[in-house]
C-alpha positions as CSV (number, residue, x, y, z in Angstrom):
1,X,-33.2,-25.4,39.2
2,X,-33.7,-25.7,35.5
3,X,-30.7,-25.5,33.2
4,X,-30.3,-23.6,29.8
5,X,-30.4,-25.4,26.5
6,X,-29.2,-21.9,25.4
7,X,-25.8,-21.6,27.2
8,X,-23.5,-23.9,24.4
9,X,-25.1,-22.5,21.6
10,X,-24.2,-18.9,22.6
11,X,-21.0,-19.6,23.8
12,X,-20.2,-21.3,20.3
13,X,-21.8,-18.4,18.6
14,X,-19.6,-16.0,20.6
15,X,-16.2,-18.4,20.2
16,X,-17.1,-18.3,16.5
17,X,-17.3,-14.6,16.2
18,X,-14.5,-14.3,17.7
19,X,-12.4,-16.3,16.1
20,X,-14.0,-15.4,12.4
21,X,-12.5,-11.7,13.5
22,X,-9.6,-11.9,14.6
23,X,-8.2,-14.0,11.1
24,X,-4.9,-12.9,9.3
25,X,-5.5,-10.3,6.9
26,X,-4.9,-11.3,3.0
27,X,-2.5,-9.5,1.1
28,X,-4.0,-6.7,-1.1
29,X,-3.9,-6.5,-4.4
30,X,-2.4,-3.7,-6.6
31,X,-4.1,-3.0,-9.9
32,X,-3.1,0.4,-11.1
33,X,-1.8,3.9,-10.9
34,X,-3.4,7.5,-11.6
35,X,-2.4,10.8,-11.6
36,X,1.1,10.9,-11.8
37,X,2.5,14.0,-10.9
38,X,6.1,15.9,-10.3
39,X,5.7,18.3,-8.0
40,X,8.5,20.9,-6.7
41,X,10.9,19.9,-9.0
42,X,14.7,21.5,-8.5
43,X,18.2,20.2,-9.4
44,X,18.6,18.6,-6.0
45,X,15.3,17.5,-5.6
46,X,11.7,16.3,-6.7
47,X,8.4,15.3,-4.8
48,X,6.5,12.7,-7.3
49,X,2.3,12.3,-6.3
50,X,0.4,9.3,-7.5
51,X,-2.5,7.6,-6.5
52,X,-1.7,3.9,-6.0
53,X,-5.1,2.2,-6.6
54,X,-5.5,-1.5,-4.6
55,X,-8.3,-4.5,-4.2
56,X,-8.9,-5.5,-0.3
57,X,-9.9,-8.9,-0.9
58,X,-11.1,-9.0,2.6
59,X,-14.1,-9.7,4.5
60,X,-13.3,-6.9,6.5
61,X,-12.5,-3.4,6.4
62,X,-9.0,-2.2,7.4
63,X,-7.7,1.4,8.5
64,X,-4.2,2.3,7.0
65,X,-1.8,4.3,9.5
66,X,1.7,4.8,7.7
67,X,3.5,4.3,4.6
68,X,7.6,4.0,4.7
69,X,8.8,2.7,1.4
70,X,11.7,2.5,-1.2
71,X,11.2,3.2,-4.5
72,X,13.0,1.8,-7.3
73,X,12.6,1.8,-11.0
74,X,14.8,-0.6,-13.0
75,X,17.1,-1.3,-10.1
76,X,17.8,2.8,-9.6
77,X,16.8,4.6,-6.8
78,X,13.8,6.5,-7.5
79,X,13.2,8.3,-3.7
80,X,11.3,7.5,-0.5
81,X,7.8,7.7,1.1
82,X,7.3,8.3,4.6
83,X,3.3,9.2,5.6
84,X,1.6,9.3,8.8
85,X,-2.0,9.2,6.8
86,X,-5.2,8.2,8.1
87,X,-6.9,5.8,5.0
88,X,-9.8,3.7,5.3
89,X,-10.0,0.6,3.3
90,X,-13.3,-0.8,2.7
91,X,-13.9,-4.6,2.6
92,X,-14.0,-6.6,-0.6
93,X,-13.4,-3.2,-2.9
94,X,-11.0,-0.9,-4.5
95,X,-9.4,2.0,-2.5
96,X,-7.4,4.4,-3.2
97,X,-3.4,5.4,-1.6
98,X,-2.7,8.9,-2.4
99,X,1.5,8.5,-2.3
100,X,4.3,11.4,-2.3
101,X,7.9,10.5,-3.2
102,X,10.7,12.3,-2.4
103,X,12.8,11.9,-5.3
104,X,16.5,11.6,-5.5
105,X,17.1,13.7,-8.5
106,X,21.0,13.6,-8.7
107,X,20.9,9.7,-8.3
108,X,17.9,9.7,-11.2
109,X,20.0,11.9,-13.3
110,X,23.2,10.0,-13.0
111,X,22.1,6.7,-13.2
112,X,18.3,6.2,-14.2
113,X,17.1,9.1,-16.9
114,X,17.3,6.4,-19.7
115,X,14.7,4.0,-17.7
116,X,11.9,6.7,-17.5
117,X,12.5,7.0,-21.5
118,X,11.7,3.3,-21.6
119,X,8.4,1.6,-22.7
120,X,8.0,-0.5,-19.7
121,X,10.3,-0.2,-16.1
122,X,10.7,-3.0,-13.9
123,X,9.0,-0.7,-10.1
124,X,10.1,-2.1,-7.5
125,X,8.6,-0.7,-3.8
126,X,10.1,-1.9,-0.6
127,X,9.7,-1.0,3.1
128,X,6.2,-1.2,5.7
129,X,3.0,-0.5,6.2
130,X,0.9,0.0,9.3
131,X,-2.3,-1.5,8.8
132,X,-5.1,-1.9,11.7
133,X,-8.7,-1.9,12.7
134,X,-10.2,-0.7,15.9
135,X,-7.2,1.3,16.9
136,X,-5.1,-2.1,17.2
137,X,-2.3,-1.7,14.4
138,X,0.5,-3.6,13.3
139,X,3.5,-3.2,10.9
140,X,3.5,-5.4,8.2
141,X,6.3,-5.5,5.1
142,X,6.6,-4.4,1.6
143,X,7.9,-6.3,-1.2
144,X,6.6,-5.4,-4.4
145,X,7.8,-5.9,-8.2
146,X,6.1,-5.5,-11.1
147,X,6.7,-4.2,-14.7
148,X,4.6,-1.1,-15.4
149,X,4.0,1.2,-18.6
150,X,5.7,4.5,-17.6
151,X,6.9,6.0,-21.2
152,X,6.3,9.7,-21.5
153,X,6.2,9.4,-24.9
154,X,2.8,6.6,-25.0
């Protein structure tokens, strides 16, 4: 009975693939915002729409399921995103996360008007994110600052 010079090779090959896929995701990487919008815009409350644009410095393309964040600019309350949304985020490129915030306008009016007058705010976003691939998804956290040029009067 002869014996394969093949068998270790493959099995490496497939031990290798394996563990090649199934390596922690890097974080991705936030690089700017378009199309900021208020939408249905009352006394008691607002919806803001923005498209969050990111970097997926990965080797490997990712499927975003849900979005549950805080919002905060300059330490005031700003509102909350919660999305069920279906977004596919292609390996080692830019993508796009179209985001809807429910505002809290009485809290913005109250406490925060003067930082949206400001040059530069201090955002802040904190919560989860649901990101998979192949129908396998897990929660992962949110804890984002960064100082961002929001003026209305650029």
């Amino acid at each position: 009975m002869k014996k394969s010079h093949y068998f270790p090779i493959v099995g490496l090959a497939i031990v290798l693939l394996f563990l090649s896929s199934c390596q922690k995701p890097k974080d991705l990487v936030f690089k700017d915002f378009k199309n900021l919008t208020v939408d249905k815009l009352t006394f008691a409350n607002a919806q803001l729409k923005v498209d969050l644009v990111y970097y997926n410095p990965n080797n490997f393309s990712l499927q975003l399921s849900r979005t549950d964040l805080d919002i905060f600019v300059d330490s005031t309350f700003l509102g909350h995103s919660l999305q069920d949304v279906q977004i596919s985020i292609p390996k080692k490129a830019d993508f796009t996360l179209p985001l809807k915030v429910d505002l809290d306008v009485k809290n913005l009016l109250k406490n925060g008007i003067f930082s949206l007058l400001k040059k530069d705010v201090k955002v802040k976003m904190v919560g989860s994110v649901k990101i998979g691939k192949a129908g396998v998804y897990k929660s992962f956290p949110v804890n984002y600052t960064s100082v961002q040029n929001l003026s209305m009067f650029k």
